[in-house]
Backbone as CSV, one residue per row, in Angstrom:
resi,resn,N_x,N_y,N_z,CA_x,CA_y,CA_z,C_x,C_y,C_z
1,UNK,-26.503,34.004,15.764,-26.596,33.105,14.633,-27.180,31.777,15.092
2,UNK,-27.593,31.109,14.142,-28.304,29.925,14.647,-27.245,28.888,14.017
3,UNK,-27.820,27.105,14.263,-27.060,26.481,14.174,-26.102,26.783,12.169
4,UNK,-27.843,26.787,11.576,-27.477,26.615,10.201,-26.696,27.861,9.780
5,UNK,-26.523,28.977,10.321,-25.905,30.147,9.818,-24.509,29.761,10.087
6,UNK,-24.322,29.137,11.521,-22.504,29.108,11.517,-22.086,27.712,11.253
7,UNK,-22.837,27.030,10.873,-22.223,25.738,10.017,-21.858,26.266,8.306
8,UNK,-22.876,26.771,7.905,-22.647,27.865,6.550,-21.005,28.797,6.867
9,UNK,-20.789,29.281,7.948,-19.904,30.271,7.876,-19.131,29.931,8.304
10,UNK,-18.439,28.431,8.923,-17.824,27.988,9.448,-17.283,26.979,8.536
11,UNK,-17.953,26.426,7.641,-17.747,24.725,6.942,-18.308,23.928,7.540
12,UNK,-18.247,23.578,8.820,-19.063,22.979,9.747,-19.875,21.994,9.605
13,UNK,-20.150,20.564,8.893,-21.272,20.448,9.371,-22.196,20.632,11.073
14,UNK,-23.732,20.794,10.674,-24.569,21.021,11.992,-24.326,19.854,13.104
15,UNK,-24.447,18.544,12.672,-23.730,17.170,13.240,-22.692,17.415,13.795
16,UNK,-21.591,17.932,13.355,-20.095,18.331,14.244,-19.919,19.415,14.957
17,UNK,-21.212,20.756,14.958,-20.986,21.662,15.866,-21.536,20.976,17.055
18,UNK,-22.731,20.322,16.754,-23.909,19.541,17.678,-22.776,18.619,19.043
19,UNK,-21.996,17.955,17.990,-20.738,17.019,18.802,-20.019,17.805,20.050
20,UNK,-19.542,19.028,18.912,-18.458,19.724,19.861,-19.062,20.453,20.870
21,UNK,-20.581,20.783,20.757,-21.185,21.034,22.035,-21.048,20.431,23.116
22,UNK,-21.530,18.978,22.549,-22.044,17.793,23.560,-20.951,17.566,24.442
23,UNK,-19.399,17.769,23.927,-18.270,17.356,24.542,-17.710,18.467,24.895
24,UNK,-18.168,19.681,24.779,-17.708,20.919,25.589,-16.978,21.442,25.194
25,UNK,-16.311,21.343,23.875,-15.296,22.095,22.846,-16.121,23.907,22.823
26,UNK,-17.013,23.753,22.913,-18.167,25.069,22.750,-19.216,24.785,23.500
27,UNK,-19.320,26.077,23.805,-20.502,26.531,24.765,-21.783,27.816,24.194
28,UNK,-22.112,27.317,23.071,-23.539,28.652,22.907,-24.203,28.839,23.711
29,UNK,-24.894,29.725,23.427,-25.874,30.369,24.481,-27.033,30.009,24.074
30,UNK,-28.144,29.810,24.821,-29.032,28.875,24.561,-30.360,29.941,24.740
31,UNK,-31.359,30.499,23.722,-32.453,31.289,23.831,-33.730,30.790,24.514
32,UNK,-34.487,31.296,25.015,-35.882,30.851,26.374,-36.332,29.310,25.522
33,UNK,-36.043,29.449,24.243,-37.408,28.297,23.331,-36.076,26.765,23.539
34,UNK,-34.678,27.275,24.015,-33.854,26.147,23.489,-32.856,26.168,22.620
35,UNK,-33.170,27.168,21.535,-32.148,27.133,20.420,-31.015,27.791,20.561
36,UNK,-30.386,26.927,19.769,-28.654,27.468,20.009,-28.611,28.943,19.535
37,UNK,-27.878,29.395,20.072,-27.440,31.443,19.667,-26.066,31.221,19.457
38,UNK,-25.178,31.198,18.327,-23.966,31.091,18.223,-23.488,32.516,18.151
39,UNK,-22.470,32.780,18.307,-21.797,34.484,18.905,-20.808,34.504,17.916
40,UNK,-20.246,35.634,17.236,-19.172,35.606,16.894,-17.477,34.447,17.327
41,UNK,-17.775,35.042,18.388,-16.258,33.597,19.141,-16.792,32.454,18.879
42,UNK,-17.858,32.039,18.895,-18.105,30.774,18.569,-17.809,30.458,17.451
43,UNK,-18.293,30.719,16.538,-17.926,30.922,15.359,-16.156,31.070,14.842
44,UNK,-15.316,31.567,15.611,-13.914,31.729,15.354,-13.845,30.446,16.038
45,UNK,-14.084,29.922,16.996,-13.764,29.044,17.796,-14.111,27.410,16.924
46,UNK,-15.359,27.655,16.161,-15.357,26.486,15.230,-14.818,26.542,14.160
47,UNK,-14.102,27.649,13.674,-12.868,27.583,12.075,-11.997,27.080,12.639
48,UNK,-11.432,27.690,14.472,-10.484,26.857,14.908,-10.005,25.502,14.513
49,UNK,-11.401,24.910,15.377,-11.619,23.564,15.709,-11.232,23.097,14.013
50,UNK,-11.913,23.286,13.052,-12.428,23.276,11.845,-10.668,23.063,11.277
51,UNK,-9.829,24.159,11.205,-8.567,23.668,10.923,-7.562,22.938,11.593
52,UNK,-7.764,22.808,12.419,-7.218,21.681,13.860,-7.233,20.487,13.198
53,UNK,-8.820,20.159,13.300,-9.140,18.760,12.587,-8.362,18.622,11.286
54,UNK,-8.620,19.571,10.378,-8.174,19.686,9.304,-6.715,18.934,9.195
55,UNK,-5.778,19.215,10.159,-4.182,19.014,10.290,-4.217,17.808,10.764
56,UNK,-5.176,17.099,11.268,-5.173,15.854,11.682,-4.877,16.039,13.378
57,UNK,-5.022,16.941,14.441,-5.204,16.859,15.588,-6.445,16.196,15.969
58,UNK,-6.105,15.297,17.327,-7.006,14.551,17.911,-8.039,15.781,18.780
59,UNK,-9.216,15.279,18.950,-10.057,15.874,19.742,-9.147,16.832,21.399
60,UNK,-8.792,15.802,22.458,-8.360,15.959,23.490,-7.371,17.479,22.656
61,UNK,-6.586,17.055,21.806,-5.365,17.893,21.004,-5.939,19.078,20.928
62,UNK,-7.119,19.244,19.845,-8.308,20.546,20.210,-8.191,21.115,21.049
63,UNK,-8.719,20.420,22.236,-9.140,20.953,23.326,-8.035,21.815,24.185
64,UNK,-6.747,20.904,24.069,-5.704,21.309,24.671,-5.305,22.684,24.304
65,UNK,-5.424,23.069,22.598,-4.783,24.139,21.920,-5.584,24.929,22.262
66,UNK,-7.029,24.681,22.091,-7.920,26.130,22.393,-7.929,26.544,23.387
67,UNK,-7.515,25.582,24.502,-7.225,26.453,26.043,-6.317,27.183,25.778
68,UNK,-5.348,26.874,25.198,-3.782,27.082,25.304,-4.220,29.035,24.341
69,UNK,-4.962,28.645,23.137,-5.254,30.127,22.690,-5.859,31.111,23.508
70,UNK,-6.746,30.485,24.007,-7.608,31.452,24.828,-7.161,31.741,26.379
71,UNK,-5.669,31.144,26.049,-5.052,32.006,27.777,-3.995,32.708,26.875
72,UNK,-4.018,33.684,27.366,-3.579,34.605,27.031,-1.456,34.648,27.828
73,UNK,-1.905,33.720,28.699,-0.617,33.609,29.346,0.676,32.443,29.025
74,UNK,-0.676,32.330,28.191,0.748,30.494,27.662,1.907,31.218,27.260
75,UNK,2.688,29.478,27.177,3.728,29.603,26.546,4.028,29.121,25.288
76,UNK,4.533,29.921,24.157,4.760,29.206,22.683,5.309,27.541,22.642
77,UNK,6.406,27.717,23.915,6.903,25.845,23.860,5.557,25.371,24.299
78,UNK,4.360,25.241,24.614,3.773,24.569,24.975,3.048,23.824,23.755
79,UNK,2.577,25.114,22.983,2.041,24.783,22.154,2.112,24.135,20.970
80,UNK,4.120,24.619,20.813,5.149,23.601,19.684,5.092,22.337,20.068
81,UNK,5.336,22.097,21.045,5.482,20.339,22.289,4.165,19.651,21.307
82,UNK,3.314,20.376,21.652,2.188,19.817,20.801,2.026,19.353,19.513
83,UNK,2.557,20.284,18.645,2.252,20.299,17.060,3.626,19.329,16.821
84,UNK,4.662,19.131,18.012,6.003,18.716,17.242,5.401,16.924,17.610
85,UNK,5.076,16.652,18.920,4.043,15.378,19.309,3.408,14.432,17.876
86,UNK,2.988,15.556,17.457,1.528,15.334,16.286,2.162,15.285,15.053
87,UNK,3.183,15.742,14.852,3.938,15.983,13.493,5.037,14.457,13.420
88,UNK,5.186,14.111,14.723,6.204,12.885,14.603,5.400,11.771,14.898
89,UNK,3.845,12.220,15.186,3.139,10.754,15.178,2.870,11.140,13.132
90,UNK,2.415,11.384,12.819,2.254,11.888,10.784,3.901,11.365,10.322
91,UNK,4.759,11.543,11.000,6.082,10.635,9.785,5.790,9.777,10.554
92,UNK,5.217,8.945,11.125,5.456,7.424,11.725,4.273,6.770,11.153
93,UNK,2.962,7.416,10.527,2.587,6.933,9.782,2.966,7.041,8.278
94,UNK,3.530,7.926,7.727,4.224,8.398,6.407,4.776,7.045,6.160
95,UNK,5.953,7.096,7.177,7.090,5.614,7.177,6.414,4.563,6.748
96,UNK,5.013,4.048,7.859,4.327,2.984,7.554,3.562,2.705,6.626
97,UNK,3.204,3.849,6.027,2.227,3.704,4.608,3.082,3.461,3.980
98,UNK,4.302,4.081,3.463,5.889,3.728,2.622,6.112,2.286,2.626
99,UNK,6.063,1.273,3.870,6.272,0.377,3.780,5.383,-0.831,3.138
100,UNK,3.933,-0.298,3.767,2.552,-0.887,2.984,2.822,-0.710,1.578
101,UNK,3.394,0.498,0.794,3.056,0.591,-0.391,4.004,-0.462,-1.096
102,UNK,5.343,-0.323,-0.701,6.551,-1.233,-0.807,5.995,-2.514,-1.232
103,UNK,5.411,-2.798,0.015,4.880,-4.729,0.232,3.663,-4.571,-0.942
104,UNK,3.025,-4.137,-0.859,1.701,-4.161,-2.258,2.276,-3.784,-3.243
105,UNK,3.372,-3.321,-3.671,3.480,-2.710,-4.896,4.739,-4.267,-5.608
106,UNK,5.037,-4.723,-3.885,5.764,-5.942,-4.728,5.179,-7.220,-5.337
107,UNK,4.614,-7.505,-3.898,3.274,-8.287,-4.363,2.197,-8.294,-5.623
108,UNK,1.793,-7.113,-5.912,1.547,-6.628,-7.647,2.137,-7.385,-8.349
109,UNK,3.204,-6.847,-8.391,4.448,-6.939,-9.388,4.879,-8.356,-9.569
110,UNK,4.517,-9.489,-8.572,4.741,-10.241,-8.813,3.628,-11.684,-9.172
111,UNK,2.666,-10.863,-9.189,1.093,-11.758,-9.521,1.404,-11.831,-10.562
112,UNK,1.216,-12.705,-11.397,1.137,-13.214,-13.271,-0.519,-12.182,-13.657
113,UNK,-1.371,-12.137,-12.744,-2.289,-11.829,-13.414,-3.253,-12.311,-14.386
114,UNK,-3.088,-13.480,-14.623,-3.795,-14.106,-15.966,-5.037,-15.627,-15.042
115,UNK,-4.774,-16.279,-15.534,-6.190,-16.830,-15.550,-5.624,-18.343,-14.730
116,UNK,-4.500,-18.397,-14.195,-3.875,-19.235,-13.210,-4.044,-18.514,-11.943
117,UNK,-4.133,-20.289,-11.452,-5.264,-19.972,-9.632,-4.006,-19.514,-8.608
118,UNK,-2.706,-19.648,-9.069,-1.637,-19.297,-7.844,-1.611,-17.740,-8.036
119,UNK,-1.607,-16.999,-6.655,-1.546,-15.871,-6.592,-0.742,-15.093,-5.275
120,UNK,0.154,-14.890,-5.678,1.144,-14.212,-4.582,1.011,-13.104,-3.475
121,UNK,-0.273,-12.651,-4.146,-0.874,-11.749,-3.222,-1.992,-12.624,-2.082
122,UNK,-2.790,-13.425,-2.576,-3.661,-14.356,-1.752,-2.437,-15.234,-0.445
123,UNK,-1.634,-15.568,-1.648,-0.312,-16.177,-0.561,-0.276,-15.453,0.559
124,UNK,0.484,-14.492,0.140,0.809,-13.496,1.477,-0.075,-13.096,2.728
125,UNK,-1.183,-12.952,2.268,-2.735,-12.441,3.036,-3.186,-13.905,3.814
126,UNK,-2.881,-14.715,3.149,-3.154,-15.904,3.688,-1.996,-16.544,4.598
127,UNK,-0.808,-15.487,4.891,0.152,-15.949,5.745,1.517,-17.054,5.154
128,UNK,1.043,-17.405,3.944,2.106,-17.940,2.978,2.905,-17.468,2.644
129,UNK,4.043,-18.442,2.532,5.406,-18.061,1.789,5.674,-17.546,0.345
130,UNK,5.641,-16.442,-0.477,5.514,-16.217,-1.554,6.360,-16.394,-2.179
């Protein structure tokens, strides 16, 4: 397959298989003229990648899991250690967006809104006491 066939069959954009080349996530095989030859595994290997990202794993995170798939000898805790890592960095942003929404949703709530220059939200942003 060429680039455009397994970006089509993958979701892929061609830009992000191109990436995960460059950084060694994948390895195609390369024909006499240059062009990429993508293989079946490649192709599984970028839906991988493809839902990885999807979950919000970091690159290195990728990299780590697809070794971890493609040995055949791992261990399941290795791979939980991972997803449990990644799942308690996602409630630590959950928490913090909760709190952002809190502070903006009070701040809202407490702007008059109308056509007077004091504004409780400018306050705040501006380091003022509201």
């Amino acid at each position: 397959m060429n680039i455009g066939d397994v970006a089509a069959r993958s979701g892929l954009p061609a830009k992000t298989i191109r990436y995960y080349e460059e950084i060694g996530l994948i390895r195609p095989r390369r024909s006499a003229n240059g062009y990429r030859s993508f293989a079946e595994g490649d192709l599984h290997k970028l839906a991988f990648l493809g839902r990885a990202r999807t979950l919000g794993f970091s690159i290195e995170d990728c990299r780590t899991l697809l070794g971890l798939y493609e040995d055949e000898g791992r261990e399941s805790a290795q791979v939980k250690a991972i997803a449990e890592e990644h799942l308690e960095a996602i409630d630590a942003k959950i928490a913090q967006l909760q709190q952002m929404r809190r502070t903006l949703a009070h701040l809202v709530a407490t702007c008059h809104g109308d056509d007077r220059p004091d504004c409780p939200i400018l306050s705040d942003l501006a380091g003022q006491e509201v």
